[in-house]
N, C-alpha and C positions, 0 to 999 in steps of 0.2 A: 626338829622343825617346829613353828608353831604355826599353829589351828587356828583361828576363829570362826567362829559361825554364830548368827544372827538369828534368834529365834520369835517369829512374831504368833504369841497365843491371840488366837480369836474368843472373844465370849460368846458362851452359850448361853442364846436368848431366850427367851419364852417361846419364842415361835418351836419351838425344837422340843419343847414340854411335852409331857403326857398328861399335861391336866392345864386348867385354869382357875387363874386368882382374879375372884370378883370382891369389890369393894363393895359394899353396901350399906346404905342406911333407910330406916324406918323406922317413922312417928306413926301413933294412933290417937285418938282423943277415947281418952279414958273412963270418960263418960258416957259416949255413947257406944262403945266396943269394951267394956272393962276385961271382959274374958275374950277376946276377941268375935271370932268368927264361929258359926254351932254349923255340926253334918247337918246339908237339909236347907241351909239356906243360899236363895238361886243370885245371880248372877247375870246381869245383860252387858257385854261386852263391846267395846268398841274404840277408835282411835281419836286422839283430840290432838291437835285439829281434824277432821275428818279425811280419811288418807283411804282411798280404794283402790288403791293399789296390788296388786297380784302379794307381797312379800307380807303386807298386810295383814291382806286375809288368813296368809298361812300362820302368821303370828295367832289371829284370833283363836282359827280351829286347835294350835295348840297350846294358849290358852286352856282353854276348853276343857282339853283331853287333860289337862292336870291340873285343875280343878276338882274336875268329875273324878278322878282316881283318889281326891281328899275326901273323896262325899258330898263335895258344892253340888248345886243345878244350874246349868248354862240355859235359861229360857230368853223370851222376847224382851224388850221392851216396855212392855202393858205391864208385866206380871211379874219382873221382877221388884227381889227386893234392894238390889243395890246394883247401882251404875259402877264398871269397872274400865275407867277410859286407861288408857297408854298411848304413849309415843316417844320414838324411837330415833336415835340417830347417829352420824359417824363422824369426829375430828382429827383430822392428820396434826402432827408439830413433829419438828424436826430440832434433834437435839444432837449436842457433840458429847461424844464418850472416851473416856479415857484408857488404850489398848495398851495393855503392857508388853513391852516388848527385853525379852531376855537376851542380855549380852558377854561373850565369854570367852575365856578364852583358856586354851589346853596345848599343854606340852609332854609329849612324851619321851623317853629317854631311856637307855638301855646301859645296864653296867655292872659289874659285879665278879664273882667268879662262879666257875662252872666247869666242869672236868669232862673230858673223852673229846670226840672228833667229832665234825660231820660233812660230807661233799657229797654233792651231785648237782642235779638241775635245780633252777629256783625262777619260779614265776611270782607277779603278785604285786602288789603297792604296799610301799612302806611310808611314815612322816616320822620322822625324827633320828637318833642315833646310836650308833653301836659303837660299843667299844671292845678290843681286843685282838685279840693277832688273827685278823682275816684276809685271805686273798681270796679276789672277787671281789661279790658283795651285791648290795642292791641299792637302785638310785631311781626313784618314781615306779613311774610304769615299766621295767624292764625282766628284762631273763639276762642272768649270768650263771657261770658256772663258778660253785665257790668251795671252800675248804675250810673250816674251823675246827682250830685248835688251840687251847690256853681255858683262857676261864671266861666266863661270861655270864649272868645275871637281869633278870628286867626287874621294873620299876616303871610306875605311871604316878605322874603329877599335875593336877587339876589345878587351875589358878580360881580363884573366886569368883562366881557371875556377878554381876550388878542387873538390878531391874531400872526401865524406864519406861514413862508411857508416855504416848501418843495420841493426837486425838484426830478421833474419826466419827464424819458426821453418819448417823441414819436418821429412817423416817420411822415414827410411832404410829398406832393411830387408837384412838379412842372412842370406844365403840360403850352406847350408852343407850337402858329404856327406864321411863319414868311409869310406873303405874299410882292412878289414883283413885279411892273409892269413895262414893258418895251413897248420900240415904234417899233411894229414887221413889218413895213417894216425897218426901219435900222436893226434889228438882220437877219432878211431873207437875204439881200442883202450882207451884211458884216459881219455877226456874231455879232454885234456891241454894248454890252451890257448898254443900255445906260438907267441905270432906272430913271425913272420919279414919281415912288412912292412906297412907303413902309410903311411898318408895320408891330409892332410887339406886340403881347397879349399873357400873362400869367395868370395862375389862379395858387395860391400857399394855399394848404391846404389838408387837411386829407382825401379827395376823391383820390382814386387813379387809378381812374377808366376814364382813359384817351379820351376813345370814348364816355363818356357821355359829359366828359369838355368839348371836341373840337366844338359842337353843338353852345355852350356859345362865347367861343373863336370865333369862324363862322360871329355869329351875333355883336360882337363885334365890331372887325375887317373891315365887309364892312357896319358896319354904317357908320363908318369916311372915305370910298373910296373917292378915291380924295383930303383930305381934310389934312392942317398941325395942328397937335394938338401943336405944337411948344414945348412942354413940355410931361411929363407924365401924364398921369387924369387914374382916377378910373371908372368904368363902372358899375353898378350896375344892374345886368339880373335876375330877376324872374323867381323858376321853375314854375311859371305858366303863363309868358309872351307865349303872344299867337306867337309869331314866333316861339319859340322852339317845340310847339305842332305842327307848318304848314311845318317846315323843316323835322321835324320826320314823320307826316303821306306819305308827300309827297314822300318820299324816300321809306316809306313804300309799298302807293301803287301802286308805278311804279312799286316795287319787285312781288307784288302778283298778278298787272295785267300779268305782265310778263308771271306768274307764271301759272294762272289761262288761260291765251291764248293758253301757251304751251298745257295744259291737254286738253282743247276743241280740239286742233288741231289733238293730241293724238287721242281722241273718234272719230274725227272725221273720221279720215284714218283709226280707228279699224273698223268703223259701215262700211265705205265704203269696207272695204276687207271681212268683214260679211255676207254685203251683196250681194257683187261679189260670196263669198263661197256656199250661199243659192240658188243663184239665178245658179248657178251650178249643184248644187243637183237639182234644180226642173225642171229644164230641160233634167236632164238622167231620172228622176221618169217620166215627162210625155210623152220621148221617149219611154222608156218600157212599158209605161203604152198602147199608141200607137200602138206598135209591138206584145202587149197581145190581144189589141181588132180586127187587123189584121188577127192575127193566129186562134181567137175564130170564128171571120167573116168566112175566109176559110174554118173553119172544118164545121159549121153549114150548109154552100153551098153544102159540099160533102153529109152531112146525106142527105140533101133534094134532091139533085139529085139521092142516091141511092134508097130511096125512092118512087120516078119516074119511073124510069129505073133499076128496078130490077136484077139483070145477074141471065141468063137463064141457067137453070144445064141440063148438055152433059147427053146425050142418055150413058144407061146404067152404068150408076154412082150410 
């Protein structure tokens, strides 16, 4: 009998990865950064255009936190030495790809010689055929009762596959942050946008989930601070590089210290107005109690005085 079957491979995408590929490139001006960046020199941070945003912010703080793990200083404004703006964003395009699909086809076939007997039951599916002196036998999905004897031999014979492709649309999305530095005394003094270094990281692929990319994009990014890549390069981040786990907890438990100080501070002003409420009540309970043992005092003085001093009953009463 013959076979065919139709096999369609899927590609494994990115999305399915254990790591990410960041493209990258960064300029410095040579003159005013020749060695780059020195431990010790600070940093004020912020978004251009101005973006206050909740996703933002968390950009900034982590920012920040790996920065400060190179020996930067994250301060104000006023005081620092260099403006570090960013901004961020995300592009869909849809593209068609070519699926290869394998086609083929199989024949098998029985024959040969072979010595002794064999009979009894027989269950099972068989494709293709046999040759030699058989009564019974087997045809699909069936049960017969058979007997062999003569000769008989197998053999299998594959015919060639052919590949062909297919094409199939998906969607991409590209997921991108710009960071730029400037010398903030000139922009204080004058406005005077005078950048000294940049950069820029994409990650293009079937994630489209932008706040986890940007983590990647983050560590990317100020790997190369200060530094001219002169060209494009590839950046290769593991999801299980340990900076992605140290930027994420840390941001984490800045939030739940946060989070966890507010509710202690919470209990703490409920227990203290508690116990201002208590300590209220038990000072009217042990005034009354006071003005009860008072009033009992006095009455028990008068029995005992009457007692004493019995009043004497008037003539002819």
């Amino acid at each position: 009998m013959l076979k065919r079957s139709i096999i369609l491979l899927i590609p494994i995408l990115l999305l399915s990865s254990c790591s990410k590929r960041i493209e990258l490139q960064t300029y410095a001006d040579i003159d005013s950064i020749p060695k780059g960046f020195s431990q010790g020199d600070s940093f004020f941070i912020f978004t251009k255009p101005s973006n206050n945003s909740l996703l933002a912010k968390e950009v900034v703080k982590k920012t920040a936190k790996l920065l400060n793990d190179k020996g930067y200083i994250t301060t104000n404004k006023q005081s620092a030495q260099y403006y570090l703006f960013f901004n961020y964003g995300l592009e869909t395009e849809k593209r068609t790809i070519q699926v290869p699909v394998t086609v083929g086809q199989t024949t098998v076939s029985t024959s040969g010689n072979a010595y002794g007997s064999i009979s009894g039951n027989s269950y099972g599916n068989s494709n293709g055929h046999i040759y030699g002196d058989l009564n019974g036998g087997w045809n699909g999905n069936s049960y017969s009762q058979s007997s062999l004897s003569g000769s008989a031999s197998y053999s299998d014979h594959t015919v060639a596959t052919q590949t062909a492709f297919v094409p199939q649309e998906i969607m991409l999305f590209n997921k991108a942050i710009v960071f730029q530095i400037y010398d903030a005394k000139k922009y204080r003094e004058s406005e005077q946008e005078e950048m000294i270094w940049q950069s820029m990281a994409c990650n293009f692929d079937e994630d489209g989930d932008l706040r986890n990319s940007l983590d990647y994009l983050l560590i990317a990014s100020l790997e190369y601070l200060g530094k001219n890549t002169q060209k494009s390069i590839q950046v290769k981040i593991s999801n299980y590089d340990k900076k992605i786990k140290n930027v994420r907890k840390a941001y984490a438990q800045t939030f739940e210290c946060q989070e966890i100080k507010k509710i202690k501070n919470q209990k703490t002003d409920s227990t203290l107005d508690q116990f201002k409420q208590q300590a209220k009540e038990g000072l009217i309970k042990l005034g009354n109690g006071i003005k009860d043992q008072i009033a009992r005092l006095s009455s028990d003085k008068e029995r005992r005085t009457q007692k004493k001093h019995p009043r004497r009953r008037k003539k002819g009463v």
